[in-house]
C-alpha positions as CSV (number, residue, x, y, z in Angstrom):
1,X,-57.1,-4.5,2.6
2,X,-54.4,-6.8,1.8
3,X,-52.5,-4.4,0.4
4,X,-53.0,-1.5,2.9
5,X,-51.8,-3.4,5.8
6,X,-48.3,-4.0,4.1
7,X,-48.4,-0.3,3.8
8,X,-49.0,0.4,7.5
9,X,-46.8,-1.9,8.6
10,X,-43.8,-0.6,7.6
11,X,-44.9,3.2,9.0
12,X,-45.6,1.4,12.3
13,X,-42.5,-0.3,12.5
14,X,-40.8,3.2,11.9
15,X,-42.9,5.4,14.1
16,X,-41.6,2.3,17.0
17,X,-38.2,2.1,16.5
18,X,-37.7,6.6,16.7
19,X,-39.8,6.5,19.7
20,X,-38.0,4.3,21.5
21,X,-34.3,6.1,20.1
22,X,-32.8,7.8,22.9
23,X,-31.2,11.0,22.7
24,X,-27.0,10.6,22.9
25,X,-25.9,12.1,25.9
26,X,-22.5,14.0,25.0
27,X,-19.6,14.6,27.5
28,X,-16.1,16.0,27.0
29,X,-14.5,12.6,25.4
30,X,-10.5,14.3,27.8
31,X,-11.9,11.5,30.1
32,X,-11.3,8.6,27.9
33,X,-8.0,9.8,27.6
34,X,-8.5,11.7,24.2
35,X,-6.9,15.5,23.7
36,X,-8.9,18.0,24.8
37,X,-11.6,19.6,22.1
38,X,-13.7,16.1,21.7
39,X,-16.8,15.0,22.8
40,X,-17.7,11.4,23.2
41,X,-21.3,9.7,23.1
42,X,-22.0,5.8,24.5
43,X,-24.4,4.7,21.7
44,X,-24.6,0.9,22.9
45,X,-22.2,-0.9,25.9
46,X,-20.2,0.1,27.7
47,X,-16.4,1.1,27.4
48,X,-15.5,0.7,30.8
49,X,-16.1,-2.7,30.8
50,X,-15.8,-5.9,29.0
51,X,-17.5,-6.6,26.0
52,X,-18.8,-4.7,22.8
53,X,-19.6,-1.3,22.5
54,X,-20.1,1.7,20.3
55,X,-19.6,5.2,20.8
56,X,-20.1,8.3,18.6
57,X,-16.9,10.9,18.7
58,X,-17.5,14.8,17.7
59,X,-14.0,16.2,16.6
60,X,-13.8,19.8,16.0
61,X,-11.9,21.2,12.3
62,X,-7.9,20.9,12.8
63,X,-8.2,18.1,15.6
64,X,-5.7,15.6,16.2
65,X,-5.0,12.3,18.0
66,X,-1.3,11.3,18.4
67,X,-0.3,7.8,18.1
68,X,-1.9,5.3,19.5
69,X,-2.8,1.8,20.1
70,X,-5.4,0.2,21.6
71,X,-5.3,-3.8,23.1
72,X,-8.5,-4.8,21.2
73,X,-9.4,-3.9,16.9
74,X,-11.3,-0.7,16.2
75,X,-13.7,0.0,13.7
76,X,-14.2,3.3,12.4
77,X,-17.2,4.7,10.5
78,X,-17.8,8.2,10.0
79,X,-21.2,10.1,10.1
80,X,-20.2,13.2,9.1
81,X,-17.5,15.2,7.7
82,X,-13.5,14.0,6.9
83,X,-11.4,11.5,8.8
84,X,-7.7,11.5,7.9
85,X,-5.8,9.1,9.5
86,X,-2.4,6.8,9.3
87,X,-0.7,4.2,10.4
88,X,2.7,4.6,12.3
89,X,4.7,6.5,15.5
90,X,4.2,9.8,14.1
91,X,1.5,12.1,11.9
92,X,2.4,12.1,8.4
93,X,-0.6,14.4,7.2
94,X,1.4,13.7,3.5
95,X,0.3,10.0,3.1
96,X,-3.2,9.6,5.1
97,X,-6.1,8.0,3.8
98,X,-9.7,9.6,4.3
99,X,-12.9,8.7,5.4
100,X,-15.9,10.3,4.5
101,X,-18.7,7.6,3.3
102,X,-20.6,6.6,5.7
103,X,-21.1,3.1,4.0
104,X,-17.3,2.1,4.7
105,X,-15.0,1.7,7.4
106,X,-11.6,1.6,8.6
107,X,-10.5,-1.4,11.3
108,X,-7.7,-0.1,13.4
109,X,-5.8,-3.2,14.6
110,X,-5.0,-4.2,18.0
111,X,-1.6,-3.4,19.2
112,X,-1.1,-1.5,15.9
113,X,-0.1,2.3,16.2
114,X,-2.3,4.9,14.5
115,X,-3.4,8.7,14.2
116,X,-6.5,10.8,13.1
117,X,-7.1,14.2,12.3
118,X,-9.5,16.5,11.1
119,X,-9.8,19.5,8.9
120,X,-13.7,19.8,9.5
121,X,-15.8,19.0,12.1
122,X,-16.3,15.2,12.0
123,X,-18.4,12.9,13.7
124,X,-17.2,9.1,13.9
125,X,-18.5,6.0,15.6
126,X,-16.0,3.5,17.0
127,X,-17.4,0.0,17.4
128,X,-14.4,-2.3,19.5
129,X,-14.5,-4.4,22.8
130,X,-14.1,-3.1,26.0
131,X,-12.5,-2.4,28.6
132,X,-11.6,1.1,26.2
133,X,-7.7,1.8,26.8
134,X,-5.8,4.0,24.6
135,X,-1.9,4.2,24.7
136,X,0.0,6.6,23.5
137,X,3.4,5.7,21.1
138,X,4.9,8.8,22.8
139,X,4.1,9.2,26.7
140,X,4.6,12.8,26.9
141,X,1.3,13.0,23.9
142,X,-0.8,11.5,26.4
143,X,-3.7,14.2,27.9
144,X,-4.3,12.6,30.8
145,X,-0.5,13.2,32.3
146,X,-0.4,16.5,31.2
């Protein structure tokens, strides 16, 4: 009996936790300020405000983000596919580093300009504290004034 209950427990605890997972709600991710092809999921918090949060971002193949910076540290994990991505004012597709296990990450520090792109589609979650801002080394790559 013993040993039957430390079998079903474990199947229990499963068959909990994927009832109670919710279903990501996906929106275009231009909103947040990102270029246009993107879509962005809030897995836990919220970005709007302060404190920590997590979203998913679905990138399509040959998608990039411009320069950047962001007031608060970033860390990046992805879920699926290729992340390239650099340090610096502009893309330098030459010297980027990849991420593709999901087991490791890349922390994107605050203040500190940086760029991503794809050659895949790519899924990525972002983990950082709100309120989410992203600013652009160049002004004119920004979506949202275009």
């Amino acid at each position: 009996m013993k040993r039957l209950v430390s079998l079903a427990l474990p199947l229990v605890l499963a068959a909990s936790s994927a009832a109670q997972a919710k279903p990501l709600k996906w929106m275009d991710a231009a909103a947040a300020g990102l270029p246009s092809g993107a879509h962005m999921a809030v897995v836990s918090g919220d970005p709007g405000k302060a404190g920590m949060f997590k979203v998913q971002l679905k990138m399509p193949a040959n998608y990039t983000v411009p320069p950047h910076h962001h007031p608060t540290d970033e860390i990046v994990r992805v879920h699926s596919g290729t992340l390239n991505y650099g340090m610096g004012d502009k893309v330098d597709k030459a010297a980027a580093g990849q991420l593709t296990d999901p087991k490791t990450h890349v922390t994107m520090a605050a203040g500190m300009n940086h760029w991503v792109f794809t050659t895949e589609p790519t899924v990525v979650e972002v983990s950082a504290m709100g309120p989410f801002q992203i600013i652009y080394a160049n002004p004119q790559d920004d979506p949202r004034k275009k």
